[in-house]
Legacy VTK file of the C-alpha trace (Angstrom):
# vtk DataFile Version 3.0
C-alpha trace
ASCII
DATASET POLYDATA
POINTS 288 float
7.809 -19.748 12.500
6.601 -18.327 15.662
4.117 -20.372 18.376
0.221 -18.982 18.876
1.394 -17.351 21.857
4.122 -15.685 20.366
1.930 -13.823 17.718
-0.542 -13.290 20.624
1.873 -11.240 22.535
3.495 -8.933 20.035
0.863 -6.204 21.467
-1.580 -4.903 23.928
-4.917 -5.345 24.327
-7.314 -3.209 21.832
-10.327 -3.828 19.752
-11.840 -7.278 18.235
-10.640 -10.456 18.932
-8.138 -12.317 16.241
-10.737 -15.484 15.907
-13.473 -12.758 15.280
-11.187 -10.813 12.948
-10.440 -13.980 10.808
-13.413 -16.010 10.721
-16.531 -13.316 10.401
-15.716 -12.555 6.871
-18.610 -10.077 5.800
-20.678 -10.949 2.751
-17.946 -9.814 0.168
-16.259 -12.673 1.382
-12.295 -13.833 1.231
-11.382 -10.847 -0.459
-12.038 -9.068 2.932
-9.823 -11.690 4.620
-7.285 -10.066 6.873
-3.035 -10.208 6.158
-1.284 -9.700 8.953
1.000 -6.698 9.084
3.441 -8.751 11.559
6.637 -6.957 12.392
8.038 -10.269 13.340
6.598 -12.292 9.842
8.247 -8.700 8.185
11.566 -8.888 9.861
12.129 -12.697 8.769
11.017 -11.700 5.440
12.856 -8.483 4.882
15.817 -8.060 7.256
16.261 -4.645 5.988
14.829 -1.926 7.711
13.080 0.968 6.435
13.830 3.904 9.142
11.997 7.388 8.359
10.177 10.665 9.757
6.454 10.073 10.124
3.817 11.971 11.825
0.719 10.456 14.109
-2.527 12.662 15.093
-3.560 11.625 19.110
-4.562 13.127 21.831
-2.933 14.045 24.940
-3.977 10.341 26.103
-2.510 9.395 23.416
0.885 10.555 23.732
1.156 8.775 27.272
0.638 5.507 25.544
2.865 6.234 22.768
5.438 6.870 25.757
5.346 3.398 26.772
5.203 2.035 23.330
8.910 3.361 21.998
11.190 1.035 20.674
8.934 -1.894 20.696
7.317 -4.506 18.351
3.691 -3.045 18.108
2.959 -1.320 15.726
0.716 1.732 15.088
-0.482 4.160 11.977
0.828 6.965 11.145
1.411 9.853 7.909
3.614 11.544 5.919
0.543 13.893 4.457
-2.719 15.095 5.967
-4.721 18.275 5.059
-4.193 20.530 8.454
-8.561 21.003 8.670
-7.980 17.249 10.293
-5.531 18.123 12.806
-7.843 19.395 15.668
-10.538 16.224 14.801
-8.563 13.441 14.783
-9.046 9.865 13.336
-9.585 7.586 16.045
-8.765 10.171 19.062
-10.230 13.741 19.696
-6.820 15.242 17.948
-5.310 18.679 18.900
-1.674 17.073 18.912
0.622 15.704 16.400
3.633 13.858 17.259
6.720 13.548 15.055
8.429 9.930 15.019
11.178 8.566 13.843
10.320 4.945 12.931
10.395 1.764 10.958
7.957 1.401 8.432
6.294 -1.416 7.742
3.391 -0.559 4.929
2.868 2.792 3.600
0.025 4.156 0.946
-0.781 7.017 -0.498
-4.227 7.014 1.007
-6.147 5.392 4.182
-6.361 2.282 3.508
-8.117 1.134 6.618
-5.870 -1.159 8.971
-7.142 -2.218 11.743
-5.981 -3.228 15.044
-6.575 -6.614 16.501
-7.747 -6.870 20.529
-4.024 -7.656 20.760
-2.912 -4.447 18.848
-1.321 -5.752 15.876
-2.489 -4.317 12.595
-4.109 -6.253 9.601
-5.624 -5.204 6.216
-7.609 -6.992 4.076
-6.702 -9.008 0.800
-8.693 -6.548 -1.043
-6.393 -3.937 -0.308
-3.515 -5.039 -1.188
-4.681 -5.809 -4.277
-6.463 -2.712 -5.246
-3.206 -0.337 -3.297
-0.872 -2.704 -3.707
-1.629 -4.233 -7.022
-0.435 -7.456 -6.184
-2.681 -10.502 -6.673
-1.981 -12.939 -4.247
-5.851 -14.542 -4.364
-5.135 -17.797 -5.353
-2.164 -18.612 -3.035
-4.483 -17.520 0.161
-7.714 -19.317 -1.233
-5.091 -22.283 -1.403
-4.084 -21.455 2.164
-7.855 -21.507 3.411
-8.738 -25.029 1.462
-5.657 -26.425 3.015
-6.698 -25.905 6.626
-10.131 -26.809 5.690
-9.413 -30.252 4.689
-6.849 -30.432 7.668
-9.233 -29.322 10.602
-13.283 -29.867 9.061
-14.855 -32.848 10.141
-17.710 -32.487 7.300
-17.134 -35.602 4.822
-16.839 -32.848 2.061
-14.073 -31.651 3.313
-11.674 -34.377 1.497
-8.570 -34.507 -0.519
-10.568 -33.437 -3.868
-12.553 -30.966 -1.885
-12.717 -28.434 -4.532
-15.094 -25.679 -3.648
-16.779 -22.533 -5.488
-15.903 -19.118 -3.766
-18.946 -19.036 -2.212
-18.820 -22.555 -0.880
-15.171 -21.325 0.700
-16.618 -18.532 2.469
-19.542 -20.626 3.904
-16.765 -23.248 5.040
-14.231 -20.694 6.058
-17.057 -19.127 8.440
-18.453 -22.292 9.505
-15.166 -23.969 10.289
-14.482 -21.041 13.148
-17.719 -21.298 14.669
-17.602 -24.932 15.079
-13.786 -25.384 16.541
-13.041 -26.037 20.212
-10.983 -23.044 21.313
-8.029 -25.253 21.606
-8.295 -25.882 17.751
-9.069 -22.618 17.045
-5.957 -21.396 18.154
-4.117 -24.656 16.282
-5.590 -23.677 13.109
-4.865 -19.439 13.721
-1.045 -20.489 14.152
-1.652 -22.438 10.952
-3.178 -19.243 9.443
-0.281 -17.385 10.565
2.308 -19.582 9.341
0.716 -20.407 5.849
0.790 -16.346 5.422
4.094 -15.981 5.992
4.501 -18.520 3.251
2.930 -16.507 0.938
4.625 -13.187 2.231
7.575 -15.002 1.161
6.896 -16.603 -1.878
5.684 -12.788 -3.189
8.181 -10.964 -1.257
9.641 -9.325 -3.668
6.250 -7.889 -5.386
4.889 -7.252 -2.162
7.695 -5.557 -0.471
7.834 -3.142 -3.383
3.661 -2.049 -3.229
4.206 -1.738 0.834
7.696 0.254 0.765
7.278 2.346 -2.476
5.409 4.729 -1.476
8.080 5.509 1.224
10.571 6.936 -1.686
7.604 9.553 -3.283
5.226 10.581 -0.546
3.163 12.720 -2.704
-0.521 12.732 -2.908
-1.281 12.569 -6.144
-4.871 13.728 -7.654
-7.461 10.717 -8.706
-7.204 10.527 -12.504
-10.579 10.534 -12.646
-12.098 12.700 -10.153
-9.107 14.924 -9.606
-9.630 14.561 -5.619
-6.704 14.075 -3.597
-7.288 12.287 -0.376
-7.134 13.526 3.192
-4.284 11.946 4.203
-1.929 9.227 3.525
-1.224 5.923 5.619
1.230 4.557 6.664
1.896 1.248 9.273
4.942 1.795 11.595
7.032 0.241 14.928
9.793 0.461 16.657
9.682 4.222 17.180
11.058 7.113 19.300
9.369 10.398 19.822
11.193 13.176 18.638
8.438 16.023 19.124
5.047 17.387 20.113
3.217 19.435 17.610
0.536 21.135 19.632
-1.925 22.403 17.399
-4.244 25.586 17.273
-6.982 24.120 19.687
-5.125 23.663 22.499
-1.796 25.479 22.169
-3.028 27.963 24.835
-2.626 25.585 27.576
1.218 25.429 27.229
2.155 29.089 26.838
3.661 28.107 30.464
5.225 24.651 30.098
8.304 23.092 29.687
7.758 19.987 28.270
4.934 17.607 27.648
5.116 14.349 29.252
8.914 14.851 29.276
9.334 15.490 25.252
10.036 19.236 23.639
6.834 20.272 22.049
6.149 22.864 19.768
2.982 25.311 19.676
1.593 26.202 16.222
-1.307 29.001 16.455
-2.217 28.415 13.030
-2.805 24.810 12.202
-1.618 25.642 8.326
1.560 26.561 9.336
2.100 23.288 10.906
0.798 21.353 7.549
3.586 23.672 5.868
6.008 22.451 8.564
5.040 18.812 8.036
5.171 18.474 4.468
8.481 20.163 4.466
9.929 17.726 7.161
8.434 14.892 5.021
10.020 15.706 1.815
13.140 17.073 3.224
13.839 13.022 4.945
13.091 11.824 1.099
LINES 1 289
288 0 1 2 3 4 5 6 7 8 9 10 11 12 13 14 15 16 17 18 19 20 21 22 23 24 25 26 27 28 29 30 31 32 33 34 35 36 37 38 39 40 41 42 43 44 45 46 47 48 49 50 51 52 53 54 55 56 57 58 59 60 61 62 63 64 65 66 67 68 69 70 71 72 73 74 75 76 77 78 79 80 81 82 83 84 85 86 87 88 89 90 91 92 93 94 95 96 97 98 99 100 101 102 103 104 105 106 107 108 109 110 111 112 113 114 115 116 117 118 119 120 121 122 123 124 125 126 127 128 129 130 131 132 133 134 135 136 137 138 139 140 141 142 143 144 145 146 147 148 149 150 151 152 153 154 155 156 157 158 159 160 161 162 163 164 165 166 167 168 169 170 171 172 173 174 175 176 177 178 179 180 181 182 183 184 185 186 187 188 189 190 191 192 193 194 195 196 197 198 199 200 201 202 203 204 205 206 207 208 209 210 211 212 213 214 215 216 217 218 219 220 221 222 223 224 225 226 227 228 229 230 231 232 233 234 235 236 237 238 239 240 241 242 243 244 245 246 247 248 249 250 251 252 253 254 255 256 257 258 259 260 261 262 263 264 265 266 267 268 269 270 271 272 273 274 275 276 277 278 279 280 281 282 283 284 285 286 287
């Protein structure tokens, strides 16, 4: 196990606050609890690494961050497949440029399933998701988790050794407990949070591991049964990467005709954004 601080400084600053993350559960409740996608929780769990060719849409801001973030612990999302009409739109950038990695990968499904980034970068998804992408149930053990810290931190007379709430009566507690903590505690109880997860990383590590990694050995998207729609793109969670190339795409391939390099990696113009879909799924498969 790893002090508060530690887990606070795996990554830089970048969107909502960990205490906000955590606690703010929206009215669906602890199935929308968030699991951290820790490369250091992942590393104690599963030594092994997974090392493979992935693909991340940015823009040319983008890539200068990405420059700084090689070979390190935080960790960012990335694809094997996306339909090339995204390319020059992006997903949380403007787009135009797609850069090929070679990483580790930590989580990978065969469809955007929505992790977000903490104000200190690292990535979470929520318990819903790895149930419904993962199929792996592991309700019970985190509702455990949650009535464990209640009863150790909530001053509320309720909260005693035979405290046995409803779900609803967890979420109210759950919500109320982080809105009444000192920040001191908070940050007790968040270390708690962390450690109790790992916990149950590791007591399901072997389910687990398999509905985050398998996807790595197919990387096809598949049609819904039902619908027969095939998503836009796949996800996947990945650190400790090295840029191998720039993909410029169709939008602004123009202003390179002239350069060498972009911020000191090869690059590689593609007039036709469908060639460079071609060229992706190839390089995917081809790493299989």
């Amino acid at each position: 196990m790893k002090s508060f601080k530690g887990y606070l400084t795996e990554a830089p600053a970048w969107t909502e606050s960990l205490s906000t993350m955590l606690f703010d559960l929206p009215r669906a409740g602890i199935v929308d609890l968030v699991i951290p996608l820790s490369p250091s929780i992942f590393s104690r769990v599963w030594p092994e690494k997974i090392r493979s060719t992935a693909f991340h849409l940015t823009d040319l801001d983008g890539i200068r961050k990405l420059k700084g973030m090689q070979g390190g612990k935080r960790s960012i999302s990335a694809f094997y497949n996306m339909m090339h009409t995204e390319f020059s739109y992006g997903i949380k950038t403007e787009g135009g440029y797609v850069v090929e990695l070679e990483a580790d990968v930590l989580v990978a499904f065969p469809d955007d399933f929505g992790s977000q980034p903490d104000k200190t970068g690292r990535r979470w998804m929520t318990l819903d998701t790895i149930q419904e992408y993962g199929k792996v149930n592991i309700f019970s053990d985190m509702e455990k988790l949650l009535i464990d810290i209640i009863v150790k931190w909530d001053e509320d007379p309720s909260s005693a050794d035979d405290y046995k709430p409803t779900q609803s009566e967890l979420n109210f507690d759950w919500i109320r407990l982080g809105k009444t903590l000192s920040r001191k505690d908070k940050s007790l109880v968040i270390k708690d949070y962390m450690d109790g997860v790992e916990k149950v990383i590791k007591k399901n590590s072997k389910s687990l591991h398999s509905a985050f990694t398998n996807y790595v050995k197919d990387r096809n998207l598949k049609p819904d049964p039902d619908s027969g729609d095939r998503a836009l793109w796949d996800e996947l969670v990945v650190n400790n990467f090295t840029i191998k190339k720039i993909h410029v795409g169709s939008e602004y391939g123009e202003d390179y005709q002239d350069d060498d390099d972009i911020e000191g990696f090869p690059f590689q113009l593609w007039p036709d954004d469908g060639d460079l879909g071609d060229y992706i799924a190839r390089t995917v498969q081809r790493g299989k």
